[in-house]
SEMI-947631 format. One record per residue (C-alpha): residue number from 1; x, y, z; residue in one letter. Coordinates in nm, 2 decimals, always signed. Layout:
# residues N
+-----+--------+--------+--------+------+
! pos !      u !      v !      w ! code !
+-----+--------+--------+--------+------+
! NUM !      X !      Y !      Z !    a !
...
+-----+--------+--------+--------+------+
This chain:
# residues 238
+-----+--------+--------+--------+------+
! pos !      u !      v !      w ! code !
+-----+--------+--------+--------+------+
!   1 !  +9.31 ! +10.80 !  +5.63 !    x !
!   2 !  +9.29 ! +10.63 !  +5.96 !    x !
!   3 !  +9.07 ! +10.72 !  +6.25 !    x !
!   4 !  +9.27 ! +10.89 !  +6.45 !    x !
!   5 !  +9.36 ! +11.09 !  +6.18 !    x !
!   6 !  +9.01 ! +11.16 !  +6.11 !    x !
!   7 !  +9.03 ! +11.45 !  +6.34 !    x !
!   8 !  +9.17 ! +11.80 !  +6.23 !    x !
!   9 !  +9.16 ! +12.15 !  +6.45 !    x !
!  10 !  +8.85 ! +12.33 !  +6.42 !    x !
!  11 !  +8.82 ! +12.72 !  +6.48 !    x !
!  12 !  +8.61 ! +12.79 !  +6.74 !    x !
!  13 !  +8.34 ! +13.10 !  +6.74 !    x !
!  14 !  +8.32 ! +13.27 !  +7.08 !    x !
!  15 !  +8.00 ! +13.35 !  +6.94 !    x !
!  16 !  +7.87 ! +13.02 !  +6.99 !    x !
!  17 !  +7.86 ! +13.06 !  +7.36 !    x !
!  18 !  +7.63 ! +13.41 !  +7.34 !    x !
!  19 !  +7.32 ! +13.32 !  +7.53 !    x !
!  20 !  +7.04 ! +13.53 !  +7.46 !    x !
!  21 !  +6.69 ! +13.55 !  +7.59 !    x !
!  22 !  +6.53 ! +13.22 !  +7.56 !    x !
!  23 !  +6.79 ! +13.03 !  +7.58 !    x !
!  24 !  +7.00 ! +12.89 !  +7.29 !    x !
!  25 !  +6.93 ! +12.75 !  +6.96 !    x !
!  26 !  +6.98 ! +12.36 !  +6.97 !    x !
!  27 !  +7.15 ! +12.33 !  +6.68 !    x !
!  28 !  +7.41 ! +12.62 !  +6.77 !    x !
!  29 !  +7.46 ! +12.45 !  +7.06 !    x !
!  30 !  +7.50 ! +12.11 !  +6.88 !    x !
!  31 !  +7.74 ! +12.27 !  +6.66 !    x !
!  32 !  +7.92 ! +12.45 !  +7.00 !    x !
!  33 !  +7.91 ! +12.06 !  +7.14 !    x !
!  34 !  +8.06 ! +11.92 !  +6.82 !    x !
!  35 !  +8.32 ! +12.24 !  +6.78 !    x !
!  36 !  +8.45 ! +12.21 !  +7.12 !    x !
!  37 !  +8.52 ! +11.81 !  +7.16 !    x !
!  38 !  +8.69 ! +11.82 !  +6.83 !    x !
!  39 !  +8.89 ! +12.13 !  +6.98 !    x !
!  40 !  +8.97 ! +11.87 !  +7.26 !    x !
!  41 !  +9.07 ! +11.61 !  +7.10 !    x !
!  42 !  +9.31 ! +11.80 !  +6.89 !    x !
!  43 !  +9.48 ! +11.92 !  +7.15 !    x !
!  44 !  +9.51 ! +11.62 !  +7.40 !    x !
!  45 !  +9.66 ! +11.43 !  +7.08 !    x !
!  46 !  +9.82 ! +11.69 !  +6.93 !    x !
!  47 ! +10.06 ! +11.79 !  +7.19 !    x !
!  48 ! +10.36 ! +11.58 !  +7.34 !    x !
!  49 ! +10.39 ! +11.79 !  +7.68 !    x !
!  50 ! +10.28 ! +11.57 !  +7.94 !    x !
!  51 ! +10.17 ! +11.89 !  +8.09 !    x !
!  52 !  +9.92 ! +11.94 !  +7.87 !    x !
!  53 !  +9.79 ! +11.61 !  +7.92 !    x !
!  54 !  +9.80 ! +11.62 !  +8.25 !    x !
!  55 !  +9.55 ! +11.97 !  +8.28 !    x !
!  56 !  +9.34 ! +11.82 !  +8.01 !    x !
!  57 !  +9.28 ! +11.47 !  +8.26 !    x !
!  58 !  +9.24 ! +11.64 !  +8.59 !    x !
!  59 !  +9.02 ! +11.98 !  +8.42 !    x !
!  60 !  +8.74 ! +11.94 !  +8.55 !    x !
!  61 !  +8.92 ! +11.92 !  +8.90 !    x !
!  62 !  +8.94 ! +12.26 !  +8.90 !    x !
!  63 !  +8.70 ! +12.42 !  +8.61 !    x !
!  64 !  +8.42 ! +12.17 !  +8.74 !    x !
!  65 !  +8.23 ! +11.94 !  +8.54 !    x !
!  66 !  +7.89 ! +12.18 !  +8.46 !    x !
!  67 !  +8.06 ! +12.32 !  +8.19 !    x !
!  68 !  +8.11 ! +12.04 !  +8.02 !    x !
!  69 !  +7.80 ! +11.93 !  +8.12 !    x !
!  70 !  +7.61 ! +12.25 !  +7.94 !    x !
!  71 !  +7.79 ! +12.22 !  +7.59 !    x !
!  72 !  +7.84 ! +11.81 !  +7.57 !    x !
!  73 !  +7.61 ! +11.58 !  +7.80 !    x !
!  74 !  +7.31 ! +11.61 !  +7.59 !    x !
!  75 !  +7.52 ! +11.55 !  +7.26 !    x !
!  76 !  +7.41 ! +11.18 !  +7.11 !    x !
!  77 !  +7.59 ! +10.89 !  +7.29 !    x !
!  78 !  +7.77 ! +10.75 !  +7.04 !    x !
!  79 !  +7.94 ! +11.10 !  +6.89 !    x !
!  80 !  +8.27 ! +11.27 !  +6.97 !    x !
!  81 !  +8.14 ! +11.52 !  +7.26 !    x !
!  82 !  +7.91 ! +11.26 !  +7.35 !    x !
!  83 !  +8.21 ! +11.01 !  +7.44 !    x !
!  84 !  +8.45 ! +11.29 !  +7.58 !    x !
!  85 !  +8.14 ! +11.35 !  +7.83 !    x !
!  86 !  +8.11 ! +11.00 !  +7.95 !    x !
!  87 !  +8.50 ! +10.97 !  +8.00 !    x !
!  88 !  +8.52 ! +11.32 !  +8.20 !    x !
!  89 !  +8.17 ! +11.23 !  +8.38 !    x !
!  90 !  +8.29 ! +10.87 !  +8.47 !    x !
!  91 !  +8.66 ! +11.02 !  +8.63 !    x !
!  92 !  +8.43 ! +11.29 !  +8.78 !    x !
!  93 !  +8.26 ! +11.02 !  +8.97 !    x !
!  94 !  +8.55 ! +10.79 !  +9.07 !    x !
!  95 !  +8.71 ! +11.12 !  +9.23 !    x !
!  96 !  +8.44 ! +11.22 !  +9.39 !    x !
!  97 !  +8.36 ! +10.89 !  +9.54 !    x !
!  98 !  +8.64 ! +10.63 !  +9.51 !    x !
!  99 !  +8.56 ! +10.41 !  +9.84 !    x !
! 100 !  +8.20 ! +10.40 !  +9.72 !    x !
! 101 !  +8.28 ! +10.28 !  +9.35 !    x !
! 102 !  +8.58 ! +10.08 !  +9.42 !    x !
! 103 !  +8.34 !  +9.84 !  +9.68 !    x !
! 104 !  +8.12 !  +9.77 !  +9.35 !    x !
! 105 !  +8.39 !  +9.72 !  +9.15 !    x !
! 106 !  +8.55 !  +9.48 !  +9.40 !    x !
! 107 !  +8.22 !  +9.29 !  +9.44 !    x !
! 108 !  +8.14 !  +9.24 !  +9.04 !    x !
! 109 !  +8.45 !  +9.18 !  +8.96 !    x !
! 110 !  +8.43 !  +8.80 !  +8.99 !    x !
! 111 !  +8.14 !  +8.74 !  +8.79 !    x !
! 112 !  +8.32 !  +8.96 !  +8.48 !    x !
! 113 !  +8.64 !  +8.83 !  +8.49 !    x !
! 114 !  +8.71 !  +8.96 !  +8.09 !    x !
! 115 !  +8.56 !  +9.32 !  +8.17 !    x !
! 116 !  +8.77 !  +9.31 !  +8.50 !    x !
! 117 !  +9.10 !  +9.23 !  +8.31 !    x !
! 118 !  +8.99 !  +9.45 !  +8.03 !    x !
! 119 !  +8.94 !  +9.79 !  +8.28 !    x !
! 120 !  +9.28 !  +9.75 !  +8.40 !    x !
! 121 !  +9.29 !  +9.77 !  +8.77 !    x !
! 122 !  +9.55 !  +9.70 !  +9.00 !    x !
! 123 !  +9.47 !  +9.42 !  +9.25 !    x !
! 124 !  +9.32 !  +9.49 !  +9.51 !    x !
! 125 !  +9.09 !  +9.70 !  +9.35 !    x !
! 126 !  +9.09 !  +9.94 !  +9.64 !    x !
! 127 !  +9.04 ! +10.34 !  +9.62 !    x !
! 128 !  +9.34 ! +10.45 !  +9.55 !    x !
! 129 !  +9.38 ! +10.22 !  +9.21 !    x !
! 130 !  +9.01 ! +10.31 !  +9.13 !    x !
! 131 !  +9.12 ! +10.66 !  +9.12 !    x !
! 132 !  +9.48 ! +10.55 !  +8.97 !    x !
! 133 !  +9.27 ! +10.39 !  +8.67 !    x !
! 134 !  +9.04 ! +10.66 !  +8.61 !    x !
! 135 !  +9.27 ! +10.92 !  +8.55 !    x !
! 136 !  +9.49 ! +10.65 !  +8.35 !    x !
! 137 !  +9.19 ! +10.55 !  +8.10 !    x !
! 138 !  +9.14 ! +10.95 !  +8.01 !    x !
! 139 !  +9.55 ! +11.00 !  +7.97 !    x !
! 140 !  +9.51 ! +10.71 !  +7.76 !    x !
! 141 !  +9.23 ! +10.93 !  +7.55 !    x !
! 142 !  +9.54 ! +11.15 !  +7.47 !    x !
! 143 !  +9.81 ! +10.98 !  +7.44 !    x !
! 144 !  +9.75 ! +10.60 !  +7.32 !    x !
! 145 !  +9.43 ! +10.49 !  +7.12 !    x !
! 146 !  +9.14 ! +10.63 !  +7.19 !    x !
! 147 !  +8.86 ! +10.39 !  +7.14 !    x !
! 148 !  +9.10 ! +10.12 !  +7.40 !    x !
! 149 !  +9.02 ! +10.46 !  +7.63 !    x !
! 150 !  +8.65 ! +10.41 !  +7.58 !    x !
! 151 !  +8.64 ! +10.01 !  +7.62 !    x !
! 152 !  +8.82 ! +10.05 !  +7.93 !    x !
! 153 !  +8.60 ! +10.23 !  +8.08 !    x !
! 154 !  +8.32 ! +10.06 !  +7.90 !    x !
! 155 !  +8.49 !  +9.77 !  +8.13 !    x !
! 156 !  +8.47 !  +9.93 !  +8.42 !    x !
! 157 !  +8.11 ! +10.01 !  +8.46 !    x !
! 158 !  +8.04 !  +9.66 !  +8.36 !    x !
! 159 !  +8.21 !  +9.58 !  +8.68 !    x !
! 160 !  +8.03 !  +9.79 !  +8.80 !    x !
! 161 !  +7.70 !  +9.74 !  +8.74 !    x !
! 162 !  +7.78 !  +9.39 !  +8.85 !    x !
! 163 !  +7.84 !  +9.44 !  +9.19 !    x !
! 164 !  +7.61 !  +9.73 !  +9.23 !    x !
! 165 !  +7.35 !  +9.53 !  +9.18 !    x !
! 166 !  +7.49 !  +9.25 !  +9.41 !    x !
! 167 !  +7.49 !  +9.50 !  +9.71 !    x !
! 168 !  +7.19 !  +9.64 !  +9.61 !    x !
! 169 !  +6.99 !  +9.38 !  +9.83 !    x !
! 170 !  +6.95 !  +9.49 ! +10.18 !    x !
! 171 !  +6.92 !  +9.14 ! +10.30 !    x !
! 172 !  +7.18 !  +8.96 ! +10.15 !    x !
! 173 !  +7.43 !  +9.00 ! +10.39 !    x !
! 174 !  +7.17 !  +8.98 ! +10.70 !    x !
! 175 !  +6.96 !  +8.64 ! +10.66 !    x !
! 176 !  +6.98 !  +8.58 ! +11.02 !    x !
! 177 !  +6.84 !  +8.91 ! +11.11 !    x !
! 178 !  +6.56 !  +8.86 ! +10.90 !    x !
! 179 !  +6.45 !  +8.47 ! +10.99 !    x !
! 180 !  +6.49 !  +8.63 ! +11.37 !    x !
! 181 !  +6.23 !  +8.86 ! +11.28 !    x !
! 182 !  +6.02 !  +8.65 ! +11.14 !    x !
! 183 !  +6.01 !  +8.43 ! +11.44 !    x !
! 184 !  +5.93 !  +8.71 ! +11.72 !    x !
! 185 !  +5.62 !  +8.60 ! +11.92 !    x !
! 186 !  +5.31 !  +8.75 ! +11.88 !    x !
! 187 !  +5.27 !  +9.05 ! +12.13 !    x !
! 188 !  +5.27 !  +9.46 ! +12.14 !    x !
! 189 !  +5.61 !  +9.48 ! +12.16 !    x !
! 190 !  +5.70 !  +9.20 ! +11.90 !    x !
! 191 !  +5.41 !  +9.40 ! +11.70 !    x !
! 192 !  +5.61 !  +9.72 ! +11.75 !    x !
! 193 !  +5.92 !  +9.56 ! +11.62 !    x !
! 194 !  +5.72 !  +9.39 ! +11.30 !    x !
! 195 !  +5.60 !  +9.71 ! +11.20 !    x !
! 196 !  +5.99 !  +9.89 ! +11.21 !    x !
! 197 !  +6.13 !  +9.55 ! +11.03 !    x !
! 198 !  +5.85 !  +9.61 ! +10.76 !    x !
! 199 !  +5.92 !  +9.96 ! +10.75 !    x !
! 200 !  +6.27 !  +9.89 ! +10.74 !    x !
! 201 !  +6.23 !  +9.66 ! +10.46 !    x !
! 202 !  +6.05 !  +9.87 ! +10.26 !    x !
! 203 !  +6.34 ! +10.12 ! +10.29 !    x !
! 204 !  +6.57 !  +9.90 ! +10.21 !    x !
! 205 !  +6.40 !  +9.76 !  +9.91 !    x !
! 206 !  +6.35 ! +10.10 !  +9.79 !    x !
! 207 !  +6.67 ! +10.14 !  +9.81 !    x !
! 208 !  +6.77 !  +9.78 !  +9.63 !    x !
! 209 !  +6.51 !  +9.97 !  +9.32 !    x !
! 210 !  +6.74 ! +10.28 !  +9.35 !    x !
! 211 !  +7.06 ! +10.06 !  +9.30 !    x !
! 212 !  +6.94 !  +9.85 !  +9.04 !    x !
! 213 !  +6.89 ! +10.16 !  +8.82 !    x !
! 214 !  +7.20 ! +10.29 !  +8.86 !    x !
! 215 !  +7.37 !  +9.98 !  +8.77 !    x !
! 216 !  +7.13 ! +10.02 !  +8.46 !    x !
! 217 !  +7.26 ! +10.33 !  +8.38 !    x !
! 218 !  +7.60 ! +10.25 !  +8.44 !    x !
! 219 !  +7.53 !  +9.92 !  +8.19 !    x !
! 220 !  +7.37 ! +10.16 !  +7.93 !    x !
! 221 !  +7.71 ! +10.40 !  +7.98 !    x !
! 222 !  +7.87 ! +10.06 !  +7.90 !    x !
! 223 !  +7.68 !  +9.99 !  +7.53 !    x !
! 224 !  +7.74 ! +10.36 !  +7.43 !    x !
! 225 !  +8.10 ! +10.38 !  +7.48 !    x !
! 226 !  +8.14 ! +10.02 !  +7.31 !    x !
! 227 !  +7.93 ! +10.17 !  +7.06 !    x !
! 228 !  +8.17 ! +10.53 !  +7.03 !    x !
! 229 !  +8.45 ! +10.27 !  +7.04 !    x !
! 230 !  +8.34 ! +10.11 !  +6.73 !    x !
! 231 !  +8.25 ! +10.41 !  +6.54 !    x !
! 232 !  +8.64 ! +10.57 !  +6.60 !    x !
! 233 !  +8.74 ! +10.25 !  +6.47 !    x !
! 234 !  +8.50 ! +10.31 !  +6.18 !    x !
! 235 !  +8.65 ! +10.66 !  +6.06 !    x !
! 236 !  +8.26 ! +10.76 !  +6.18 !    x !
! 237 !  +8.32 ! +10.90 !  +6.52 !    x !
! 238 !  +8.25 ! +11.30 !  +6.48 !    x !
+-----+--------+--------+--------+------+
């Protein structure tokens, strides 16, 4: 039996979703997480209608992503729900914020060339394709192989990362600004301005630190969805 076989329709207790006082048992809701990806799954494969495909890519567009947050993102990284989160999160993202991503994709892309080729975006990587490749990596969840779905986007945040990380330096576009400041003669008003270029720096490399750990968390999105890759591959992806 291969691996994408491995996956047959599971009935799903409404029961599972009854929230009583004190919230709800872990392992129900494990079970819920577990019940509802293979549910998923199953469908998006099972059915030829492009339709269906297409509601199950762009769901969250109009069901939101919080209830897919509540039932799969605390589900183990490399499992079925776990995986299916990461996919849905990582479109979420691109849609909400294409001009954002698509600038760090564009400015890593050089320095992966393999994970570039392997994400599969047009060139120029500009919004639009960002967006175009998102929502062709999750159709490709449905209708092609499933762990290429997960390397491709394990690809893209690789890219990512990359070039987050790059323009995550406030000064590396702006050397001349900063060797002007250092040269401003010593008086009040050259005081004043040391004191904002300080305070300015500080912002900015607070907000190089805040960059940085994205791109970590986009590089640790990266290792789990190589990892969920592997596993389908394995028969061991549940």
């Amino acid at each position: 039996m291969s691996a994408r076989d491995h996956h047959r329709p599971v009935k799903f207790d409404p029961a599972l979703f009854d929230q009583r006082i004190g919230g709800v048992d872990p392992a129900v809701l494990a079970e819920a997480a577990h019940v509802t990806a293979a549910a998923v799954l199953h469908r998006g494969r099972g059915h030829e209608d492009p339709e269906v495909r297409r509601r199950l890519v762009e769901f969250t567009d109009t069901e939101g992503l919080d209830g897919l947050a509540a039932l799969w993102s605390e589900a183990p990284p490399v499992s079925l729900p776990g995986a299916l989160w990461r996919l849905y999160a990582l479109r979420s993202a691109v849609q909400a914020d294409p001009v954002r991503l698509s600038r760090w994709f564009e400015a890593g892309r050089d320095t992966a060339q393999v994970s570039y080729v392997v994400a599969g975006v047009a060139d120029p990587p500009r919004a639009a394709e960002i967006r175009e490749m998102a929502d062709a990596i999750l159709s490709g969840a449905w209708n092609g192989d499933f762990d290429v779905a997960l390397e491709r986007f394990a690809a893209f945040c690789r890219v990512t990362a990359l070039g987050r990380t790059r323009l995550g330096d406030p000064w590396a576009s702006d050397d001349e600004t900063r060797r002007t400041t250092e040269r401003l003669p010593s008086s009040p008003a050259a005081g004043e301005l040391a004191v904002e270029a300080a305070a300015a720096e500080l912002d900015g490399e607070r907000m190089a630190r805040q960059e940085i750990a994205g791109a970590k968390r986009l590089e640790r999105t990266a290792d789990d969805l190589e990892a969920a890759a592997r596993a389908w591959r394995a028969g061991s992806l549940d």
